[in-house]
C-alpha positions as CSV (number, residue, x, y, z in Angstrom):
1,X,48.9,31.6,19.8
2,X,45.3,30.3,20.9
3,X,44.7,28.3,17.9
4,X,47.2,25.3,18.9
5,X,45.9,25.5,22.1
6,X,42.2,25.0,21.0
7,X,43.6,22.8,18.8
8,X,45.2,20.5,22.1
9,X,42.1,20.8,24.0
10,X,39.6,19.4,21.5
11,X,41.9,16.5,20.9
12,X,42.5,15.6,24.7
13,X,38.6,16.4,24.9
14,X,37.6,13.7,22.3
15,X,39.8,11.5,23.5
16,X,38.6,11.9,27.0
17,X,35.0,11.0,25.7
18,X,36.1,7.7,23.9
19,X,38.2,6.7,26.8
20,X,34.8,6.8,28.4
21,X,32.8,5.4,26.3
22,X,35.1,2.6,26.3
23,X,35.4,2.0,29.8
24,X,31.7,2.7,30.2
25,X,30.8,-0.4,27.5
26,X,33.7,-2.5,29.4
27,X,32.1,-2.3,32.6
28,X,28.8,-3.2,30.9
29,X,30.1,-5.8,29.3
30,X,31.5,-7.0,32.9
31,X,28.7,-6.7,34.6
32,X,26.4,-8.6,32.1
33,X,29.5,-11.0,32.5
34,X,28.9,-11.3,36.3
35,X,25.5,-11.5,36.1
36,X,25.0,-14.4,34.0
37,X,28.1,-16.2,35.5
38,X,26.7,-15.5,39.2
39,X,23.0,-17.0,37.6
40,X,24.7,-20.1,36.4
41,X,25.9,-21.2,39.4
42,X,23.0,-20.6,41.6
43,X,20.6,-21.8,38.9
44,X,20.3,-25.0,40.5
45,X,19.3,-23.6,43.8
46,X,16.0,-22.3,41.8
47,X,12.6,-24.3,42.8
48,X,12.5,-28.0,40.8
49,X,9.5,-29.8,39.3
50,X,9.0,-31.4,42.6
51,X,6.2,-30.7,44.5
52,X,8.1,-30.5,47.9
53,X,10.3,-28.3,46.9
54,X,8.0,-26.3,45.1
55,X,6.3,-25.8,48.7
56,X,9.4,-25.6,50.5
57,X,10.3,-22.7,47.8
58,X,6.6,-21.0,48.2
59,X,6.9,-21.3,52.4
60,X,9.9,-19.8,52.4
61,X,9.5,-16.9,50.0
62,X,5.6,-16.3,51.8
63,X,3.7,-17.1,48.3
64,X,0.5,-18.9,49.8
65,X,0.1,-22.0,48.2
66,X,-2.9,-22.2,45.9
67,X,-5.6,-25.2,45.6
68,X,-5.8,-25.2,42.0
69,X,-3.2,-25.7,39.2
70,X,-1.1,-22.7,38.6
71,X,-1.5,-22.0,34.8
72,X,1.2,-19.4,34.3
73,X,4.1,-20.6,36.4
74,X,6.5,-23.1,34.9
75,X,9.8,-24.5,36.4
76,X,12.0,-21.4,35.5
77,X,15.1,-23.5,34.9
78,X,12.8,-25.1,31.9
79,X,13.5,-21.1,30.0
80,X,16.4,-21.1,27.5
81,X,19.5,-18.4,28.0
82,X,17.6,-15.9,26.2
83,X,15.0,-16.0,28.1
84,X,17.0,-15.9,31.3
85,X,19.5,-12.8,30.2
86,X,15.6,-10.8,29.3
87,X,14.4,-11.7,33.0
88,X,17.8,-10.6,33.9
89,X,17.4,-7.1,32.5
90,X,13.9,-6.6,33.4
91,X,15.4,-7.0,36.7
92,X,18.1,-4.5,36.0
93,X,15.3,-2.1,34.7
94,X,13.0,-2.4,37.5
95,X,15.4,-2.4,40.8
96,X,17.4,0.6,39.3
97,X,20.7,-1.4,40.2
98,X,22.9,-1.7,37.7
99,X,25.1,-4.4,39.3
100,X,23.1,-8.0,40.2
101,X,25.9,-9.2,42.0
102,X,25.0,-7.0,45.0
103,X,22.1,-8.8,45.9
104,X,21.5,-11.6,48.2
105,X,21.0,-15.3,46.6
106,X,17.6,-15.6,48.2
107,X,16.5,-12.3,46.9
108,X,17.5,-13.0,43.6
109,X,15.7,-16.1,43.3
110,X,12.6,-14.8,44.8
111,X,12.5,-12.0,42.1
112,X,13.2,-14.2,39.5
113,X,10.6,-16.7,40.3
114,X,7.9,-13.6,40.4
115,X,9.4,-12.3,37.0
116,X,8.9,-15.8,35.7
117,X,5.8,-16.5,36.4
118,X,4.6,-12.4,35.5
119,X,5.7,-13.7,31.4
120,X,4.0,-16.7,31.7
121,X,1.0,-14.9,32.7
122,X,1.1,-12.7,29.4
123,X,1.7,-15.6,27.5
124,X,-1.7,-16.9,28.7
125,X,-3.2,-14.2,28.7
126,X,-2.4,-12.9,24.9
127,X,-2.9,-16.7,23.9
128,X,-6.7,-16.3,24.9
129,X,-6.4,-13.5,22.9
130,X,-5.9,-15.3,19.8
131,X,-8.7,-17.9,19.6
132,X,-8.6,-21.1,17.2
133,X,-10.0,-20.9,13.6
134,X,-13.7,-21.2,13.2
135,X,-15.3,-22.5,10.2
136,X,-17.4,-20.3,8.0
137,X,-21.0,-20.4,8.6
138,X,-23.4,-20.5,6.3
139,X,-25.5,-17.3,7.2
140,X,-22.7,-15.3,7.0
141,X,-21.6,-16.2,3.5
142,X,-22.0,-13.5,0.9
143,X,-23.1,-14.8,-2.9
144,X,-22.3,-12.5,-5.6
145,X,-20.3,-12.1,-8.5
146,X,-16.6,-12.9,-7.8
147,X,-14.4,-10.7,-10.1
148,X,-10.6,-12.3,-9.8
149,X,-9.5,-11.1,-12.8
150,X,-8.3,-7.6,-12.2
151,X,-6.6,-5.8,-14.9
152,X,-3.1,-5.1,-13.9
153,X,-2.8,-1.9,-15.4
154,X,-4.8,-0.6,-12.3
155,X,-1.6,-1.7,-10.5
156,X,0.5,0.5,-12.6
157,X,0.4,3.4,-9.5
158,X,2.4,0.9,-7.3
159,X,6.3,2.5,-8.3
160,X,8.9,2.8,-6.5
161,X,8.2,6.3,-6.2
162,X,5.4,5.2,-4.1
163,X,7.3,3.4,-1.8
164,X,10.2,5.5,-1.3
165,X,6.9,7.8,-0.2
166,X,5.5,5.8,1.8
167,X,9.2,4.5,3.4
168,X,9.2,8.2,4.5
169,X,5.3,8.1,6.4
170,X,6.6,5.0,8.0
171,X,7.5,5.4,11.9
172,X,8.2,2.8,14.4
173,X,9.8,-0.2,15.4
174,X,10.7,-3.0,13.8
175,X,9.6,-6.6,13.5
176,X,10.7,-9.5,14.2
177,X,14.0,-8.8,12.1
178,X,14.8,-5.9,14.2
179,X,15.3,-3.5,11.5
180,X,12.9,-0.3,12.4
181,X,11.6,2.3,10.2
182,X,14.4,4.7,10.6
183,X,16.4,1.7,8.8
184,X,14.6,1.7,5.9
185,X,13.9,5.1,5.4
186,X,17.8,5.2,4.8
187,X,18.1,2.4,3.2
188,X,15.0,3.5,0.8
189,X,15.5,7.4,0.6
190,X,18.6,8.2,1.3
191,X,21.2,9.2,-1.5
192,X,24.0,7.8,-0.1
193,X,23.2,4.6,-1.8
194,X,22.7,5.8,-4.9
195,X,21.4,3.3,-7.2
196,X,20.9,0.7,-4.6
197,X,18.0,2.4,-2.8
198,X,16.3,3.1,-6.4
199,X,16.7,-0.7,-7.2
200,X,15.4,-1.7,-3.7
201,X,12.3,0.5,-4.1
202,X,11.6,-0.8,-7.4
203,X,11.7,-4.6,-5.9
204,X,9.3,-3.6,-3.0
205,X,7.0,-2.0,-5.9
206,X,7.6,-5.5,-7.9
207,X,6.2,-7.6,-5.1
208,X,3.6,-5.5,-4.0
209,X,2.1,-5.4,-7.3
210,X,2.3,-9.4,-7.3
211,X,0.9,-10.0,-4.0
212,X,-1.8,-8.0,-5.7
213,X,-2.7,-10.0,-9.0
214,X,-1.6,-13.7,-8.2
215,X,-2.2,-16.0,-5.2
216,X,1.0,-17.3,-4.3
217,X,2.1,-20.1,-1.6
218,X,1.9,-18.4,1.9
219,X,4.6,-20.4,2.7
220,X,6.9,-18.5,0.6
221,X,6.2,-15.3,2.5
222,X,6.1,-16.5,6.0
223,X,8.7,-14.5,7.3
224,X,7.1,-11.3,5.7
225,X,3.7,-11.9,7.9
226,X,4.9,-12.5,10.9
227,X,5.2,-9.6,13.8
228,X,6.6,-9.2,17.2
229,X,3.6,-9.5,19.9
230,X,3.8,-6.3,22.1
231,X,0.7,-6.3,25.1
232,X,-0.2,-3.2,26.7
233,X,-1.6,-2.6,29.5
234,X,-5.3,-1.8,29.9
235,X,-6.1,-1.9,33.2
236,X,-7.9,-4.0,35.5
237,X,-5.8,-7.1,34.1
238,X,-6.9,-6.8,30.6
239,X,-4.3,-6.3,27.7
240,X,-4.4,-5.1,23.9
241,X,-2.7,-7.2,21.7
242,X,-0.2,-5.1,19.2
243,X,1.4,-6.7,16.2
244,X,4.2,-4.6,15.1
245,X,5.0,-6.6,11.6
246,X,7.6,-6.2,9.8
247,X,8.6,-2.6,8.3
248,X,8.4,-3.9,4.6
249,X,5.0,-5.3,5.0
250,X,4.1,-2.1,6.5
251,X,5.4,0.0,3.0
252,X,3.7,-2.1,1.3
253,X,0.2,-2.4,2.6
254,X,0.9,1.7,2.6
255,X,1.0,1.7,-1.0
256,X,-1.8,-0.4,-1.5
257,X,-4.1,1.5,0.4
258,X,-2.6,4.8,-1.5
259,X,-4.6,4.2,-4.6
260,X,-7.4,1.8,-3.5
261,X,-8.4,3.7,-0.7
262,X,-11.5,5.5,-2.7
263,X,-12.8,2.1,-3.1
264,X,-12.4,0.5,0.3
265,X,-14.6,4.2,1.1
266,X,-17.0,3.4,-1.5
267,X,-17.4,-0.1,-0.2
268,X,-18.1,0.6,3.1
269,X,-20.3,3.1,2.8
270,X,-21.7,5.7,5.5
271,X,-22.1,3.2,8.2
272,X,-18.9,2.0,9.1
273,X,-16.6,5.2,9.5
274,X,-13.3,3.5,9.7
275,X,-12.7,2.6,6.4
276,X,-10.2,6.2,5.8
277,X,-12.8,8.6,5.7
278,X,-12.5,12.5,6.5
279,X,-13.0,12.9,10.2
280,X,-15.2,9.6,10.2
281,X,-15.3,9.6,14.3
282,X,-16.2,13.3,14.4
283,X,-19.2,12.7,11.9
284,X,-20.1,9.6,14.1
285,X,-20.2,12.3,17.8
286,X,-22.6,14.9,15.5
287,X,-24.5,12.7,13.8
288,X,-25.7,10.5,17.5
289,X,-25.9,13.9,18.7
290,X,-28.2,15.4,16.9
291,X,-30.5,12.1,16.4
292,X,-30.3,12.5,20.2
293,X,-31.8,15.8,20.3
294,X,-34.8,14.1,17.9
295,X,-38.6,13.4,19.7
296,X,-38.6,10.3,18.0
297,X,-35.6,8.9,20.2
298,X,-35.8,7.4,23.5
299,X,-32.5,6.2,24.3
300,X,-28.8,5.9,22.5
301,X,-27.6,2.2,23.0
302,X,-23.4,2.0,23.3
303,X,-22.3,-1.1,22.0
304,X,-18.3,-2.4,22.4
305,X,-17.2,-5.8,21.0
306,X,-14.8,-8.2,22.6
307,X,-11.9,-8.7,21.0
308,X,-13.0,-7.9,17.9
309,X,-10.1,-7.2,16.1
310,X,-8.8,-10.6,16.8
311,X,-12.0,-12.5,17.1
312,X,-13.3,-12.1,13.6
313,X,-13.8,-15.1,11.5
314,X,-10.7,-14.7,8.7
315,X,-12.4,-17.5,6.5
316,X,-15.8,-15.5,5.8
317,X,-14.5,-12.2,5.6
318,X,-11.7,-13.3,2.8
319,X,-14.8,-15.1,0.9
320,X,-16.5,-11.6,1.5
321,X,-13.9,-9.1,0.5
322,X,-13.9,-10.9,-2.8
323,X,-17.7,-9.9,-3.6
324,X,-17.4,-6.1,-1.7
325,X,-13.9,-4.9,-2.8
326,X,-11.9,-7.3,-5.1
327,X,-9.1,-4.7,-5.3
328,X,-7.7,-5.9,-2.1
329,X,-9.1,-8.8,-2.1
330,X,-6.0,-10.5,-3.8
331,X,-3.5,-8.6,-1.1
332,X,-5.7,-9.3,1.5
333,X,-5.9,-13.3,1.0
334,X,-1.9,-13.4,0.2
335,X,-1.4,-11.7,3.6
336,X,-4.0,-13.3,5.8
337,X,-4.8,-16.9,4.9
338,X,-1.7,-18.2,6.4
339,X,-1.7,-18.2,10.1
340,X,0.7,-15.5,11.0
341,X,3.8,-16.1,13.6
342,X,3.2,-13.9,16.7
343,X,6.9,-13.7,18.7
344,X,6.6,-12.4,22.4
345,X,10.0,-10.7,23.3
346,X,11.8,-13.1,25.7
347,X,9.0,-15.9,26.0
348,X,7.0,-18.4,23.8
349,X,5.9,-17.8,19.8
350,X,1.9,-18.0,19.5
351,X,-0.1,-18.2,16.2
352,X,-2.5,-15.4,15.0
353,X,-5.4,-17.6,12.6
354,X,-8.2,-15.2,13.3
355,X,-9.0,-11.4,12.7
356,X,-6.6,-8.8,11.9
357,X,-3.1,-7.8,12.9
358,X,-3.5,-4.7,14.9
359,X,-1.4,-2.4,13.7
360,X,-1.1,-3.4,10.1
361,X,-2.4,-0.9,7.6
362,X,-4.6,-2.9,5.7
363,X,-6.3,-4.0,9.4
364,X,-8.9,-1.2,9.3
365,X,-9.8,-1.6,6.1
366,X,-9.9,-5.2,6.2
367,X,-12.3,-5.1,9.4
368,X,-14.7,-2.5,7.7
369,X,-15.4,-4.2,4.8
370,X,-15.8,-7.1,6.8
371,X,-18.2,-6.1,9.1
372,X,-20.7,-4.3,6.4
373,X,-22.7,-7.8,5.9
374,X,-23.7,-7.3,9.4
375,X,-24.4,-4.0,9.9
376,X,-26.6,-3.9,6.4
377,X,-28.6,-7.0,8.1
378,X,-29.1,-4.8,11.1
379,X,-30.5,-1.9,9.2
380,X,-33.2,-4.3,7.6
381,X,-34.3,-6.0,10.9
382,X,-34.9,-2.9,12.9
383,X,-35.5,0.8,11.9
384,X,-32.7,1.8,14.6
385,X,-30.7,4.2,13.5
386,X,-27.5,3.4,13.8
387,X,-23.4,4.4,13.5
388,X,-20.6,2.4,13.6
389,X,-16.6,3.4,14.2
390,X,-14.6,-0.3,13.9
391,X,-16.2,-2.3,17.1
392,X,-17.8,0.4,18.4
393,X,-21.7,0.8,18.0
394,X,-24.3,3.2,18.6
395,X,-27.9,2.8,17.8
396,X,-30.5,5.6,18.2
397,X,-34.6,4.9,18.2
398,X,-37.5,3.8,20.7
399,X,-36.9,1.7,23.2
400,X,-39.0,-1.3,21.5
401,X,-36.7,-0.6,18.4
402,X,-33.5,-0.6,20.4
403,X,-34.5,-4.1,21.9
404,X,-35.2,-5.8,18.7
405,X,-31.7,-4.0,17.1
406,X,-30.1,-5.9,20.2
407,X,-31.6,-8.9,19.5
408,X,-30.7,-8.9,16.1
409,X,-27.2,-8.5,16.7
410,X,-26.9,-11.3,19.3
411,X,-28.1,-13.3,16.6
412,X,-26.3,-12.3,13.9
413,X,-23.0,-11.3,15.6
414,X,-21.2,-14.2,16.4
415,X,-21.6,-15.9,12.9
416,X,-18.9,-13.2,11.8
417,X,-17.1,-13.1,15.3
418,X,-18.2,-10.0,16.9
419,X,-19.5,-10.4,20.3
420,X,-20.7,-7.6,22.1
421,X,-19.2,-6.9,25.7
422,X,-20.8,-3.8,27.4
423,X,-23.7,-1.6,26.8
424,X,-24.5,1.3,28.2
425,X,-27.6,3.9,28.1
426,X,-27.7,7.5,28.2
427,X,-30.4,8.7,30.4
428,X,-33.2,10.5,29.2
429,X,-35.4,10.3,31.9
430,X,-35.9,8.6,34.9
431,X,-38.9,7.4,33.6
432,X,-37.6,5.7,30.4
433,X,-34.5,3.9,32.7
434,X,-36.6,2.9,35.5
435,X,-39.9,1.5,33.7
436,X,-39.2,1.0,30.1
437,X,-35.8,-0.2,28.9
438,X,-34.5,-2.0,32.0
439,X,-37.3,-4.7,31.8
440,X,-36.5,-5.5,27.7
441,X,-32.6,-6.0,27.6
442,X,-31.6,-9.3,29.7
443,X,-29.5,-9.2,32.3
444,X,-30.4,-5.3,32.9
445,X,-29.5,-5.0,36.5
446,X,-25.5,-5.0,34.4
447,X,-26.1,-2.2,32.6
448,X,-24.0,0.8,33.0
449,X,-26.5,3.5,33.2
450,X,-24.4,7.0,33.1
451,X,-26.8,9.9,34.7
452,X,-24.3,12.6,33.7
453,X,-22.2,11.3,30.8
454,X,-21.7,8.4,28.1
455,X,-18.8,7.7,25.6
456,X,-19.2,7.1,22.4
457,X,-16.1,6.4,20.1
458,X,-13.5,7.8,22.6
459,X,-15.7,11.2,23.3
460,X,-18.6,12.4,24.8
461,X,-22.2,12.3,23.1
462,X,-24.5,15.1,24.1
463,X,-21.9,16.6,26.3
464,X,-20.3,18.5,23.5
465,X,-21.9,21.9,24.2
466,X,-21.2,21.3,27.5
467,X,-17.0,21.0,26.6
468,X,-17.3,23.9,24.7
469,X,-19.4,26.2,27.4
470,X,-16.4,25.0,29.6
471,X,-13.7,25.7,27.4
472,X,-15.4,29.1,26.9
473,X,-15.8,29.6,30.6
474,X,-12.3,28.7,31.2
475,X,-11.0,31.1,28.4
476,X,-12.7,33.8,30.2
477,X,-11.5,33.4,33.5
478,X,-8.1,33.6,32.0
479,X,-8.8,36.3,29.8
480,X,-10.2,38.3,32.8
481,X,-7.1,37.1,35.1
482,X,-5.0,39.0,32.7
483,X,-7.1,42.0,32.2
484,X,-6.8,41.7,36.3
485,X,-3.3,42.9,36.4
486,X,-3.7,46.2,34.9
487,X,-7.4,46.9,35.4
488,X,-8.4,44.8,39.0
489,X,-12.3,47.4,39.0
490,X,-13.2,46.2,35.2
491,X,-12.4,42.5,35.9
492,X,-14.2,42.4,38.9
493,X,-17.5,44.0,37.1
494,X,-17.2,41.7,34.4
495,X,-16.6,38.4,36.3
496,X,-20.1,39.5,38.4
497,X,-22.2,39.4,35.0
């Protein structure tokens, strides 16, 4: 008797949901409709090119008028559909409202004009982040035997095995194409496609192993290089550029790094950490810990480079990977001696022709390698002792020895593109700050002198006995908080010791 009647409820039930589904998607559909209809018509009343109207515009929406050019804003009628439907949803996003009709023309234009000219201000902004190509200098140069010719039975690992493993490590979004890693893991792994995804994996393997034994036209792989530009947000108007590239590029550069990464390890050696070895940043905190805790040492120097990542000379460090580690070397020029296409989501495309794509695979590794000319100049012009994590330097020693380490990387830095930005000093006494290393580094009245604490790669140096006293501390005031509810006399007596 009941099973009909289940049977007539599901049915009305699932229809129910697809009736709204369908009307909800209609009335999306009609509002989009709407929206772009009602832009269309007033998109003439948006400010022109003409500088009285462009006053009259700013007067009557209270922007203050500015004495110099504005850099970011450009007429927003000069933006293409696209570009006008993405404004229109960041709108949408923003005011909560699903409906744009609702609000008043001026309104609309006023929020529009300040949405423009927020994207032309990233624009700018991630277009200083991506400086022009510099020319390889000569001092920066490496001269050594160049080994091109690679066996390619080292390459054999690359199978499609390999990838379908490394389709599976693979999260995120996609590129510029759209497809994202959940796409390709299906397409890859999944054995609904039978033959297909076996065939595709063995394709991927194919051209990975050529990208890694021939130089080929960049041209030809164009589309496979370039990434979608994503900034976020650092604070204090500064951004961090992200590339997210494309998810096939990502498998691959996966599998490279696989079964070369004991070699990219072996080429960097202990004092760059970021090259894939074990805890690297933990090793860095203990090791400018304990050289801390030395007599010998007077002060730890904190060193950050700006914009490193994108700011490093691509010409020298291709000419240098060839003479450190000329198992990527071959992968590593295929991929980065084309400029790569940089596409920001609902504004302008941008070129990246220097450093690395942050947040391709091979990046770290690429960097690391790069940088070791550098650092093994700094260890033989100063007896510093000193650590490095990616852009992120530390050097340990007297304060005479810390001043000529500076020095040396001032010189020495911007030949490979690494500029140092801040510096900072961990206080040792008040001594040391006030009469000794102040007068040596120019421009001291800058420094960031922390009395009670100092990063160092993301964490605290000489503070970690301190985090775990605290962590201890805070264990046992919880441990005694639940001893308190059954025994209040023996917590109280042990929280007085």
């Amino acid at each position: 008797v009941y099973q009909p009647v289940g049977t007539v409820l599901a049915t009305s039930l699932a229809l129910t949901r697809s009736y709204r589904k369908r009307v909800r998607k209609t009335s999306e559909i009609d509002s989009k409709a709407r929206a772009i209809s009602m832009l269309n018509q007033n998109i003439a009343c948006l400010p022109l090119e003409k500088s009285q109207d462009k006053e009259k515009f700013r007067s009557a929406r209270k922007i203050p008028p500015s004495g110099k050019p504005d850099l970011y804003c450009s007429p927003p009628h000069a933006l293409t559909k696209t570009g006008l439907i993405h404004i229109i949803k960041r709108l949408r996003n923003e005011t909560g409202n699903s409906r744009l009709i609702a609000f008043k023309a001026k309104s609309l234009h006023s929020r529009i004009y300040l949405l423009i000219k927020r994207e032309q201000k990233h624009v700018y902004l991630q277009k200083s982040k991506h400086p022009e190509p510099q020319p390889a200098k000569l001092g920066s140069v490496l001269f050594g035997p160049l080994n091109d010719e690679i066996p390619e039975s080292i390459y054999s690992q690359i199978n499609g095995e390999m990838v379908r493993q490394a389709a599976l490590r693979t999260k995120g979004s996609g590129g510029p194409s759209g497809v994202d890693a959940n796409g390709f893991r299906r397409m890859l792994a999944c054995k609904s496609f039978k033959q297909s995804s076996t065939r595709l994996c063995e394709a991927i393997a194919r051209m990975t192993k050529t990208l890694c034994t021939q130089y080929i036209d960049p041209t030809t792989i164009e589309a496979l290089i370039a990434s979608r530009l994503i900034p976020l947000d650092k604070g204090e108007g500064a951004v961090r550029p992200i590339g997210v590239g494309e998810v096939i590029r990502r498998i691959s550069a996966k599998c490279v790094m696989s079964f070369a990464k004991k070699d990219v390890v072996e080429a960097s050696g202990s004092l760059q950490l970021c090259a894939g070895q074990k805890s690297g940043s933990e090793a860095a905190i203990h090791a400018m810990n304990t050289l801390f805790e030395a007599d010998d040492i007077d002060a730890v120097l904190l060193i950050d480079a700006s914009n490193a990542f994108n700011a490093l000379n691509r010409a020298v460090a291709l000419h240098n990977i060839r003479v450190l580690c000329p198992i990527i070397a071959a992968y590593a020029i295929n991929t980065y001696r084309q400029p790569a296409r940089l596409f920001i989501v609902g504004s302008k495309e941008i070129v990246s022709a220097e450093g690395t794509t942050q947040g391709d695979p091979l990046a770290m590794a690429f960097y690391a390698i790069s940088t070791l000319p550098l650092t093994t100049s700094l260890q033989a012009a100063s007896t510093v002792k000193q650590c490095w994590f990616a852009d992120d330097a530390s050097g340990a020693g007297r304060v005479t020895q810390i001043k000529d380490w500076w020095d040396a990387l001032n010189t020495l830095g911007p030949n490979l593109g690494d500029c140092a930005s801040t510096m900072a000093f961990y206080k040792v006494t008040a001594l040391v700050h006030s009469c000794s290393i102040c007068p040596l580094i120019p421009s001291y009245d800058t420094l960031n002198l922390n009395h009670s604490c100092s990063l160092v790669f993301g964490n605290l140096i000489k503070l970690v006995f301190r985090v775990i006293q605290f962590i201890g501390s805070s264990l046992q005031t919880t441990r005694l908080s639940l001893v308190a509810k059954k025994k209040k006399i023996k917590s109280y007596s042990q929280s007085l010791l």
